[in-house]
Structures are given as structure tokens and as C-alpha cells.
C-alpha atoms as one frame of an Amber mdcrd trajectory, in Angstrom:
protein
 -29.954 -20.386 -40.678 -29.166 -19.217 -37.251 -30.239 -16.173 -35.551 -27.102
 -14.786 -34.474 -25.415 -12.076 -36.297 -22.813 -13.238 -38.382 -18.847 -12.812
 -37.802 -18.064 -10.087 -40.042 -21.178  -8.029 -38.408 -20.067  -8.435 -35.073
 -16.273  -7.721 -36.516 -17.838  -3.927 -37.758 -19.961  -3.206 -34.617 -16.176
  -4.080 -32.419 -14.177  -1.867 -34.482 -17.073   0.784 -34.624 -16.735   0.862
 -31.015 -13.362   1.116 -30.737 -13.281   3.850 -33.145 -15.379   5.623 -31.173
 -13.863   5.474 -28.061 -10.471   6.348 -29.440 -12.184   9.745 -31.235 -13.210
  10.462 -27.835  -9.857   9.812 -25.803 -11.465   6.369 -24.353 -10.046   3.194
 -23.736 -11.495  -0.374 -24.023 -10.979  -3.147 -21.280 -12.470  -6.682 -22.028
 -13.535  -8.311 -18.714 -14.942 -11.576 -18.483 -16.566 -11.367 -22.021 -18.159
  -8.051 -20.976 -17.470  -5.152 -23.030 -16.511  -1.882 -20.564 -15.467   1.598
 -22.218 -14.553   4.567 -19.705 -13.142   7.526 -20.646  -9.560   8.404 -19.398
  -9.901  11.036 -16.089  -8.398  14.716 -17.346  -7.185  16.936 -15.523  -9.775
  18.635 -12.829 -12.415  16.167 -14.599 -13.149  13.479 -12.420 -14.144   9.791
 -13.416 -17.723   8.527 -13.647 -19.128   7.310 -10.862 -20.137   3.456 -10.617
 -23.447   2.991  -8.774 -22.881   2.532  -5.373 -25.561  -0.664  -5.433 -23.009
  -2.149  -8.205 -20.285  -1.818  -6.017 -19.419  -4.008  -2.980 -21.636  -3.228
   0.202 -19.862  -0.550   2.576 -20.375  -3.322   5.268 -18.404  -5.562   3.412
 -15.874  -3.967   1.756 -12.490  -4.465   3.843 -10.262  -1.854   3.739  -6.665
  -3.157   3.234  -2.727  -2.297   3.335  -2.070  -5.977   1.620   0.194  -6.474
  -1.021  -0.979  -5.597  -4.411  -0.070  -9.603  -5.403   0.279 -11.338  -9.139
  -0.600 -15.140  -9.606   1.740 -17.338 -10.562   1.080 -19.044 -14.371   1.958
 -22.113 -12.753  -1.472 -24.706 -13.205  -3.440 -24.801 -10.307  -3.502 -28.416
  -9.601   0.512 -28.198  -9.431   0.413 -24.869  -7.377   0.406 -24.805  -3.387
   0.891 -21.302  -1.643   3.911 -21.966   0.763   2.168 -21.755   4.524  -1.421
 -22.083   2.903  -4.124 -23.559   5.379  -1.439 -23.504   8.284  -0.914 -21.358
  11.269  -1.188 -17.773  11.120   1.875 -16.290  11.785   2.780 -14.274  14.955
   4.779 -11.027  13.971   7.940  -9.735  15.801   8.146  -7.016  14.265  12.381
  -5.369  14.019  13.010  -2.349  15.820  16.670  -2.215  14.213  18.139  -3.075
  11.337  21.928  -3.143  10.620  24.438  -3.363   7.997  27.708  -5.002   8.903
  30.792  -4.620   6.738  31.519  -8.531   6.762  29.749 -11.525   7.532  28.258
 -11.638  11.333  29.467 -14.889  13.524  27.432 -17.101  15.666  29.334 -15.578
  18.543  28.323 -12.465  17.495  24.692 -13.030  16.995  24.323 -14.695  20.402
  25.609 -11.454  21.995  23.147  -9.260  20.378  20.586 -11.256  21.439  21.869
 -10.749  24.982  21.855  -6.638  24.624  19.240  -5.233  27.047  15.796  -5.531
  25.554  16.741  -7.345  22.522  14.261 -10.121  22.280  14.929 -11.854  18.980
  17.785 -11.525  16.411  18.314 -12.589  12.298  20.732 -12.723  10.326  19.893
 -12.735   6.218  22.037 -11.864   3.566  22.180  -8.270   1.697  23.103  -7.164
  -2.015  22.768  -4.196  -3.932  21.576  -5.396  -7.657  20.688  -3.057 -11.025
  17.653  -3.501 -12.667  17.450  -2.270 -16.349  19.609   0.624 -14.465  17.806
   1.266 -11.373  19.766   0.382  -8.242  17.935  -1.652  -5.880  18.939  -2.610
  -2.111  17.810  -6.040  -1.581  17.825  -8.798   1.539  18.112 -12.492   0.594
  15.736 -14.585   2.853  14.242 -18.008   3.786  10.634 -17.597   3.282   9.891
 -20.223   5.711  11.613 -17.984   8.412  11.696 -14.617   7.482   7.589 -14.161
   7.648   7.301 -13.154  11.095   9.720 -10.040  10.276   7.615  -8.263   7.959
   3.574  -6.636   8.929   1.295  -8.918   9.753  -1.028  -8.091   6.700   2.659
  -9.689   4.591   2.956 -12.535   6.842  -0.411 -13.755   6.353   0.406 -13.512
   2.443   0.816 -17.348   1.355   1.676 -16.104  -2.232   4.676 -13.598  -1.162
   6.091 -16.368   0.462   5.720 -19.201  -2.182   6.918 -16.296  -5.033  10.460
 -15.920  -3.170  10.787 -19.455  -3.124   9.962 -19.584  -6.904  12.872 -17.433
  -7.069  11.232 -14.270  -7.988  11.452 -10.408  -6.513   8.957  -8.934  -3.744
   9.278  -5.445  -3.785   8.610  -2.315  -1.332   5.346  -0.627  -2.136   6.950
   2.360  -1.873   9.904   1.503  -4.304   7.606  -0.198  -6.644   5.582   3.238
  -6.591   8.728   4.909  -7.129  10.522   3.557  -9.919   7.295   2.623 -11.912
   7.795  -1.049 -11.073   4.539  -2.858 -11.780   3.766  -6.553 -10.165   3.779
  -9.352 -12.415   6.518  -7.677 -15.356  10.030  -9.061 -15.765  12.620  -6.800
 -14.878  16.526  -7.563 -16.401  19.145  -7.760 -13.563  22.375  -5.897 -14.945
  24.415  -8.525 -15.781  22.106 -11.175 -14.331  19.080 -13.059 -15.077  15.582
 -11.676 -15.759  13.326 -11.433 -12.433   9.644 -11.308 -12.038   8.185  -8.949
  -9.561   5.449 -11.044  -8.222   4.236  -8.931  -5.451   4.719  -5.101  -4.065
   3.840  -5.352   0.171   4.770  -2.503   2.608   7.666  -4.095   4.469   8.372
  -1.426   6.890  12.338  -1.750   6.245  14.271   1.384   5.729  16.519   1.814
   3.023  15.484  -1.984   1.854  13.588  -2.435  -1.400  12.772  -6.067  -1.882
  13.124  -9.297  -0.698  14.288 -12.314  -2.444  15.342 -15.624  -1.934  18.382
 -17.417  -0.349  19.177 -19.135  -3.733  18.800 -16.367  -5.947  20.193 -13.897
  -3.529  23.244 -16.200  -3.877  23.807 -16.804  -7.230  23.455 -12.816  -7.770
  26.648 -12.376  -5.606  25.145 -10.858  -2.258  27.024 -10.632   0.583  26.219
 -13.773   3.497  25.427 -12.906   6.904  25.569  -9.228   7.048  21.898  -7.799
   7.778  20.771  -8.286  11.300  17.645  -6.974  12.380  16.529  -7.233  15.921
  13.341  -7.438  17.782  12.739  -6.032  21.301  10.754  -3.132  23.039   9.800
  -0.273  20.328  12.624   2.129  21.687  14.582   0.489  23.815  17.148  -0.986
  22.300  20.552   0.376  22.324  21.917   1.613  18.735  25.861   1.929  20.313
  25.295  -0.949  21.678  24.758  -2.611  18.782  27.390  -0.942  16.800  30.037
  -2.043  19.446  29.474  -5.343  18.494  29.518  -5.482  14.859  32.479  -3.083
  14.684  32.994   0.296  12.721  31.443   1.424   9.457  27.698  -0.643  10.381
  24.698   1.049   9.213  21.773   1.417  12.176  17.882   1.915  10.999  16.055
   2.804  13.493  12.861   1.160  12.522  11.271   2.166  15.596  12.149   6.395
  15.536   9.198   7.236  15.979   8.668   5.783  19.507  12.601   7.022  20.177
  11.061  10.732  19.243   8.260  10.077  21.891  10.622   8.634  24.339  13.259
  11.774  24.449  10.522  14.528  23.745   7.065  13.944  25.266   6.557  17.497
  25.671   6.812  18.177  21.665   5.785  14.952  20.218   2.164  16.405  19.723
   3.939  18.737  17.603   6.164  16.909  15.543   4.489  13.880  14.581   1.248
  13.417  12.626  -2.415  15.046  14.192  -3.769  11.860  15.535  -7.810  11.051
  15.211  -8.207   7.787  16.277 -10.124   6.093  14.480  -8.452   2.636  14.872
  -8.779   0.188  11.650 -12.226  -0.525  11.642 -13.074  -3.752   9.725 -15.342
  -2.471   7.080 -15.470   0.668   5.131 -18.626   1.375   6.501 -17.765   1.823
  10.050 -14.592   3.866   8.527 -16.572   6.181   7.337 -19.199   6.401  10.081
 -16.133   7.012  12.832 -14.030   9.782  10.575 -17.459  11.535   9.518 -17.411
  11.837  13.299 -14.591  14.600  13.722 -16.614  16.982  11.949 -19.972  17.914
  13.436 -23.062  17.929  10.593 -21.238  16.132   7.817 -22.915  13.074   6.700
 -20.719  10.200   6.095 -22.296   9.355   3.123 -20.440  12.320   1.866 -17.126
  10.988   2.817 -18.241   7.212   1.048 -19.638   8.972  -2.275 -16.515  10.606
  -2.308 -14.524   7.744  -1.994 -16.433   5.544  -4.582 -15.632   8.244  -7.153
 -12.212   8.840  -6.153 -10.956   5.314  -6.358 -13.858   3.069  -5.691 -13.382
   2.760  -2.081  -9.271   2.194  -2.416  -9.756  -0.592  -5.470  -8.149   1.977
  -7.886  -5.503   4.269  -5.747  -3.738   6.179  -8.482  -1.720   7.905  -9.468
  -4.480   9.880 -11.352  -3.093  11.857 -14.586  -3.128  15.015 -12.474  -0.471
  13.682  -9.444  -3.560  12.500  -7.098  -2.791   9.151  -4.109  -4.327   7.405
  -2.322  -7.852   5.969  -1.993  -9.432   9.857  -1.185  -6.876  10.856  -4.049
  -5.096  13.624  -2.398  -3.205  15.784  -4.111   0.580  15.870  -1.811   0.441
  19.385  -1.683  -2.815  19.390   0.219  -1.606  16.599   1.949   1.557  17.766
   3.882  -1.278  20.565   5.416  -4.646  18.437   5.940  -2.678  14.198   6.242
  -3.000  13.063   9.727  -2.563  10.092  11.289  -5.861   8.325  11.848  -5.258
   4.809  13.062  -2.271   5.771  15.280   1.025   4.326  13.742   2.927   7.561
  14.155   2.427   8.490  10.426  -0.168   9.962   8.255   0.281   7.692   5.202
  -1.564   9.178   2.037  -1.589   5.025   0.811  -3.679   4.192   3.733  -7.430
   4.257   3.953  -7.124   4.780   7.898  -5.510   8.065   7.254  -6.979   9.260
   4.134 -10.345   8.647   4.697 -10.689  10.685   8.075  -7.625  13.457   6.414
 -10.667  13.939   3.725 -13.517  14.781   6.795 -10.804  16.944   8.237 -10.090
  18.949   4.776 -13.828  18.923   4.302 -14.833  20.273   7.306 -11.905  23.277
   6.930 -13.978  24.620   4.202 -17.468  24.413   5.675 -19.001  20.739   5.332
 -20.522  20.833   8.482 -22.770  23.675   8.162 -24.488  21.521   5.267 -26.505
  23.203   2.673 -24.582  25.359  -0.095 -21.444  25.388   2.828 -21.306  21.532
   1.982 -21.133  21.587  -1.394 -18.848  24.968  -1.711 -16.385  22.333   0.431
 -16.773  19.188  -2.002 -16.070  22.068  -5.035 -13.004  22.291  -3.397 -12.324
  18.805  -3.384 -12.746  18.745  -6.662 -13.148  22.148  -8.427 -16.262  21.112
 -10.703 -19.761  21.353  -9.984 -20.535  18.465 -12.343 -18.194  16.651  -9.731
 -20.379  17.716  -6.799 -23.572  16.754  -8.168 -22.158  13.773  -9.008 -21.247
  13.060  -4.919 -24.297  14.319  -3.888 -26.423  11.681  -6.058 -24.723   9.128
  -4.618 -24.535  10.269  -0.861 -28.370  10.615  -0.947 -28.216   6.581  -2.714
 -25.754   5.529   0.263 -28.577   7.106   2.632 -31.238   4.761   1.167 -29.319
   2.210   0.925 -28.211   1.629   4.754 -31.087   3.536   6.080
């Protein structure tokens, strides 16, 4: 007979578990044959920690606005990533996008081009489509052009490009976030076919939720020719002017405002856009940490990591938590609109992005005392997180951070 323990035993000890952790408001995730139970976060009861030495290394550990991407089930040996092991891709990033009423001509095109400091010029088509109810504006583009119009963190994205040539949906983070859209479902088209979201990527388009593909765009009925968005000098180029020439009733973005703000108002632009703190985008969550610890005098930043490995293991796991919290420091948006500033120098203070959150966190830490150390420090991470259970937790593994990169 063998030695292992037979079915039916390891049957009882797997539903014994599982009993368990549902008795104790758990849930059970098999990974890789490894069995992992965690207890679901509560309200003002923050998650257990993972040790920081199981974790990626700080010096490693990239911190990222990429999409949040879902593989195709395609089989690998028939799957190649449209653009993979090519060129990167140079952005030109729009300034403007419009809406015309009807379908843009050639002629037309070519004389928004010529507008003073208009550099580049498309033309995709537009539709406004229903999914299961929710009304979602969408452009219809050619991957294999379209790239160099979106962040460069998208454009370097093989798999957002080969999904919208698969025919399926790429949505805004933002409107994924907002109507509870999660990568990799199906979503039913009102009247249409079903569509995969394969990917959710910040595409820096306002009032646009998704991209999808010529084809599909026209077989759902969108409109040809209408969106034009131009590239030129963040500022510069003229909105009128580019209303004269598509006619009345076009809709201007201004993708670039924020520069427009600066441009009118120099004098109040240090009070009407986010508190800058410069700390760039630093290419490892280390040195992210080391710079923002920086704006406030005495705190360690292996406060600011332990923090950020409970929070959402160093952006891996950005919420929503159960009690409202974003972002990889998990801010709560009250505390936000006071203590969010704008750390890598876009012009916002985006609670998504590491480069704001994590120095926003030093900033909000340092408000309540952090830098005088001792009882001052953790009286400030209580109010990061009002338990002391919490605080002991992210003072074990500060002082493990400090061994660790010594």
C-alpha cells in the first residue's frame, strides 16, 4: 500500500478547511496547487501583512500605471501579440479631441493639420453603444495606427493592440472602475453581440470610454470619420480654430487644460492645481519611497514601504477595500481631496497612481507628527489606520525593511 493519504481523507481535511474559513468570514483561493486562506479586510481592520522577504525586493518592484490586461484563451503556439518584438512606439500624445456632426473630408483634415501648431491629425470613427444598460462612448480604431495616440505605458502594450484586432473592447480605467466593469468578462451590447473586455488602460481621452476596432466599430453602426484628435504644442492650439473648420454643433476636449490653465494664469496656477513634490517616477519602489520619505524630516521610509505592503502590497492589490479605500496607499477620498498632491508632475494628484499616493501618504503622515518619531510616529500611523494592532503590525515590518536593505 502507498503512503499517501487516501482520497476520501484528503476530501474531509478540504471541506474541514473550508468550513472553517467560512465560520470565520474567510475565503479560499487555490494558486498553483497551493492552498491560501485570508480573511476578508472589515471595516477599520486592516489585512495581514505578507512578509516583506516573501514579497518582491523594493529594488525590484516597478511601480506601474499599465493596463490591468487579460490573456487571450487563444493557444500559445497560434497566439502573436500584434507589434510584439518590434519597435517601441513613439507617442504623440492629442492635445484636442473633437466631435464633428458628420463625417470629416480629406480636405478638411489637411486644413487642420495646417492650423498653427497643429503637428499631427486622425481621424477614427465614434459610436455611442449600451452595454447590459450602461451607455458607453466609444472610438473605433486601427490598432496598427492608433498606438501612438494613447500613453506610452498603452502603446508599449502588445496585448491591447492584438485584443482590438480580435475584435474585443479596451476600456478606460476610470470607466471600468466606474461601472464595475472587470477585464476578461463578456459584456452584452444592447441589441448587439456579446464583447469581451480584454484590457482596462488609462487612455487620457475625455469623455471616451473604450476603444475598439474598425470592424466591430462598424458592424455596431458607429458613425465614420467624425473624431479628430490633434497633436501639437500642449496649449497652443486654437479650439475656434478648430471649430471653424468642422462647422457648428462640434464638441472640443481640451486634453491639454491643464497647460491652457498655466498659460492664462501663472500667477494662480500654484493655487489651483495639485501641490507638486517632485518626485519624478523613479524606477523602483525603493527609490519611491526613499525620495517621498524625503519631504518630511525624521520619517523613515521604511515606514512609508511597510505601509504600503499592508495596504495593497506595494500597488499589486489597489482596491476598492470594503470600507471605500484607492489606490496603492489606500486613501480614503475624503482624506484625499485635503492631503492628494501631485508628486510626479502631470498636473494632477491621481489617488490610482503610486507617484502621487505614495509621497500624499509622507505628506498626511508627517501632518500628524511622523517626523518627531517615537510615540509622535506611531500616534500618526493610528491615524492612518485607527488600530494599534495595525501599527504594530507597520512597525514590525519597517524595522524588517531596515535589515533587509541595511
Amino acid at each position: 500500500m502507498s503512503g499517501l493519504p487516501s482520497f476520501r481523507a484528503v476530501m474531509l481535511m478540504v471541506i474541514a478547511v473550508v468550513v472553517a474559513t467560512v465560520a470565520t468570514g474567510g475565503v479560499i483561493v487555490l494558486l498553483d496547487g497551493d492552498l491560501v486562506s485570508g480573511a476578508r479586510q472589515r471595516s477599520g481592520e486592516p489585512e495581514p501583512a505578507r512578509s516583506p522577504t516573501a514579497a518582491p525586493r523594493l529594488d525590484q518592484l516597478v511601480p506601474t500605471l499599465a493596463p490591468t490586461l487579460v490573456p487571450t484563451t487563444a493557444p500559445a503556439g497560434e497566439r502573436r501579440e500584434l507589434g510584439e518584438g518590434g519597435h517601441g512606439v513613439t507617442v504623440t500624445p492629442p492635445r484636442v479631441l473633437a466631435i464633428a456632426r458628420s463625417q470629416v473630408p480629406e480636405q478638411t483634415r489637411l486644413r487642420l493639420g495646417a492650423l498653427k501648431n497643429v503637428r499631427k491629425v486622425v481621424v477614427v470613427d465614434a459610436g455611442r453603444v449600451k452595454l447590459t444598460g450602461t451607455p458607453l462612448n466609444l472610438l473605433a480604431v486601427d490598432p496598427a495606427h492608433f498606438r501612438s495616440w494613447t500613453p506610452q505605458a498603452v502603446a508599449d502594450q502588445p496585448a491591447v493592440w492584438s485584443a482590438l484586432a480580435r475584435g474585443e473592447l479596451v476600456a478606460e480605467s476610470d470607466a471600468a472602475r466606474r461601472y464595475g466593469m472587470v477585464p476578461g468578462a463578456y459584456y452584452q451590447v444592447d441589441g448587439g453581440p456579446k464583447l469581451r473586455l480584454a484590457a482596462s488602460a488609462p487612455l487620457g481621452l475625455t469623455g471616451v470610454d473604450g476603444l475598439v476596432g474598425v470592424d466591430l466599430g462598424r458592424s455596431l453602426g458607429f458613425a465614420p470619420g467624425v473624431a479628430v484628435l490633434l497633436h501639437g504644442r500642449p496649449g497652443r492650439i486654437s479650439a475656434a480654430g478648430v471649430r471653424k473648420l468642422l462647422g457648428a454643433g462640434t464638441q472640443v476636449a481640451l486634453l491639454d487644460a491643464a497647460a491652457r490653465v498655466q498659460k492664462r494664469r501663472p500667477t494662480a496656477t500654484a493655487q489651483q492645481t495639485p501641490q507638486s513634490v517632485s518626485v519624478g517616477r523613479p524606477g523602483t519602489y525603493l527609490e519611491l519611497y526613499r525620495l517621498a520619505a524625503a519631504r518630511c524630516p525624521g520619517l523613515s521610509w521604511t515606514v512609508l514601504a511597510a505601509i504600503g505592503q499592508v495596504e495593497s502590497g506595494h500597488g499589486r492589490n489597489n482596491g476598492p477595500s470594503s470600507a471605500g479605500a484607492l489606490g496603492p496607499m489606500q486613501f480614503m477620498p475624503a482624506t484625499w481631496k485635503h492631503y492628494g498632491v501631485d508628486g510626479d508632475g502631470d498636473g494632477k494628484a491621481d489617488i490610482w497612481s503610486p507617484y502621487d499616493a505614495v509621497p500624499s501618504a509622507a505628506g498626511y503622515l508627517c501632518a500628524n507628527g511622523a517626523g518627531k518619531g517615537g510615540e509622535k510616529l506611531r500616534k500618526a500611523i493610528w491615524f492612518y489606520n485607527h488600530s494599534w494592532d495595525y501599527v504594530n503590525k507597520v512597525m514590525g515590518i519597517a524595522e524588517a525593511y531596515a535589515r533587509t536593505y541595511a
